[in-house]
C-alpha positions as CSV (number, residue, x, y, z in Angstrom):
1,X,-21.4,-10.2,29.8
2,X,-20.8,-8.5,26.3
3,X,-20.4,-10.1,23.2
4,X,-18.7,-7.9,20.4
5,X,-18.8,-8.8,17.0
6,X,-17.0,-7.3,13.5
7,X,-18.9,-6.8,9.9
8,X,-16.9,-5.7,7.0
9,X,-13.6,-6.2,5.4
10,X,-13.0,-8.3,2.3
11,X,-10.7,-7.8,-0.6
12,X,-9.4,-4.3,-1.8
13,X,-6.9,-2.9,-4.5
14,X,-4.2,-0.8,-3.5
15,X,-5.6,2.9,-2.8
16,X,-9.0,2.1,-2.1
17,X,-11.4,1.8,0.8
18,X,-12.7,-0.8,2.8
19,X,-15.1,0.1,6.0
20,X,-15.2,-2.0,9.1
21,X,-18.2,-1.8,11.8
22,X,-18.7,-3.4,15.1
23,X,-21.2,-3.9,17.2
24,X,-21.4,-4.9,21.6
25,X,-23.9,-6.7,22.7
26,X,-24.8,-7.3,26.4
27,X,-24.0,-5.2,29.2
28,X,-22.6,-2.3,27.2
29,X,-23.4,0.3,29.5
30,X,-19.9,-0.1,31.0
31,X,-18.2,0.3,27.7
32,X,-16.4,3.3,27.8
33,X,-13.2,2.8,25.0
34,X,-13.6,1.3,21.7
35,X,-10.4,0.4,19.6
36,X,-9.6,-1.9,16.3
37,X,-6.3,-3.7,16.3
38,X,-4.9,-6.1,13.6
39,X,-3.3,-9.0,13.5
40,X,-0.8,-9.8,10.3
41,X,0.6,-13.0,9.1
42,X,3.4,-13.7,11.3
43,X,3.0,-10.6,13.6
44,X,1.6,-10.3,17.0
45,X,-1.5,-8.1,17.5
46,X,-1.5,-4.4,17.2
47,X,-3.8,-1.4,18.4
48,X,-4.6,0.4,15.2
49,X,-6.6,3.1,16.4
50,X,-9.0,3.7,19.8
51,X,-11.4,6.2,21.0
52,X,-12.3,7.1,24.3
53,X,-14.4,10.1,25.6
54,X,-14.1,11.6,22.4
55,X,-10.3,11.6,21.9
56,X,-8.7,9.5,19.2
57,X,-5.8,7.7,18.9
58,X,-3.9,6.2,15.8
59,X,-1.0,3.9,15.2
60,X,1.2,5.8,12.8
61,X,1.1,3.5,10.1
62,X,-2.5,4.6,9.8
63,X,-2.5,8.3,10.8
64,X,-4.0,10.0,8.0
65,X,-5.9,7.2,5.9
66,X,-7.8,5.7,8.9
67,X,-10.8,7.2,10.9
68,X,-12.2,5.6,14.2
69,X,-15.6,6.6,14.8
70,X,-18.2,5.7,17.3
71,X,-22.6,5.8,17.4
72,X,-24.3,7.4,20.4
73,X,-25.3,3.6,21.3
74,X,-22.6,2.2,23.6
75,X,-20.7,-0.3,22.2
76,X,-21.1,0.7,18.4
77,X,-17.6,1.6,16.7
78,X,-16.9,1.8,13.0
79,X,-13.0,1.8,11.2
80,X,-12.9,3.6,7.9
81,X,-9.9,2.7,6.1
82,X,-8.7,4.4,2.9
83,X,-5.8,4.7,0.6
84,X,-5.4,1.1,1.5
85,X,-1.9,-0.6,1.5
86,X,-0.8,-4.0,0.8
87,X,0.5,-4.0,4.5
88,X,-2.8,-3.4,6.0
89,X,-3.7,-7.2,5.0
90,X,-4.8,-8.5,8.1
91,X,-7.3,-10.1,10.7
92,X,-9.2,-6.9,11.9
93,X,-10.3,-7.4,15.9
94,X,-12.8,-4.7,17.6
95,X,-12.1,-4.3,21.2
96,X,-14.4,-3.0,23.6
97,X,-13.0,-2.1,26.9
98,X,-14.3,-0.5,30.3
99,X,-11.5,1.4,31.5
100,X,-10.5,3.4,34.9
101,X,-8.4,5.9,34.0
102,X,-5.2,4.0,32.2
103,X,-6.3,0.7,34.2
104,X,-8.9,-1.9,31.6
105,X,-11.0,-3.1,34.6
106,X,-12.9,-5.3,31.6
107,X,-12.6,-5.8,27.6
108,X,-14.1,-8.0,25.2
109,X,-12.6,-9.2,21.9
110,X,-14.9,-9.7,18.5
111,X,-13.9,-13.3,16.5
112,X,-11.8,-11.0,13.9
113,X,-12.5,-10.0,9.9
114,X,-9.9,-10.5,7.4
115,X,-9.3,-7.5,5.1
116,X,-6.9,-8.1,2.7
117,X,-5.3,-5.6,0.1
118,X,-3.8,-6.6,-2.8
119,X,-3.3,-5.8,-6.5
């Protein structure tokens, strides 16, 4: 069993930062992707960004103002978000996943943090 849970987020202007961090708990040795997704008002869920093995992948509405990074403990992700943009308000999930090739064999979702931009 993993539990995954989300710290950060909050309330930012336009243009600045906000950092989000996540942390698995449990059986994370099987963890093997990490990605943030986001969840607007009125919109279904999207991936945001991902990492697996290394190799990083980014919505375009983010390419270039978000980095996904993760900690040599399984299971440990962080989402820096900059140049923030009233359209990034949203719930902010971490994912973690245990993946065979394209196939999620496993995932676990954290409860979600709100980050909301706005002047």
């Amino acid at each position: 069993q993993v539990q995954v849970v989300e710290y950060g987020g909050g309330l930012a202007q336009p243009g600045e930062s906000l950092n989000l961090s996540c942390t698995a708990r449990g059986s994370v040795f099987r963890i093997n992707k990490m990605a943030w997704f986001r969840q607007a008002p009125g919109k279904q869920r999207e991936l945001v960004a991902s990492m697996t093995n290394g190799n990083t992948n980014y919505t375009d509405a983010v390419k270039g103002r978000f980095t996904i990074s993760s900690g040599n403990t399984k299971g440990t992700a962080w989402l820096q978000m900059r140049d923030l943009k009233p359209e990034d308000t949203a719930v902010y999930y971490c994912n973690a996943q245990t993946t065979a090739g394209s196939m999620v064999i496993d995932e676990c979702w954290g409860p979600g943090t709100q980050a909301t931009v706005t002047s």
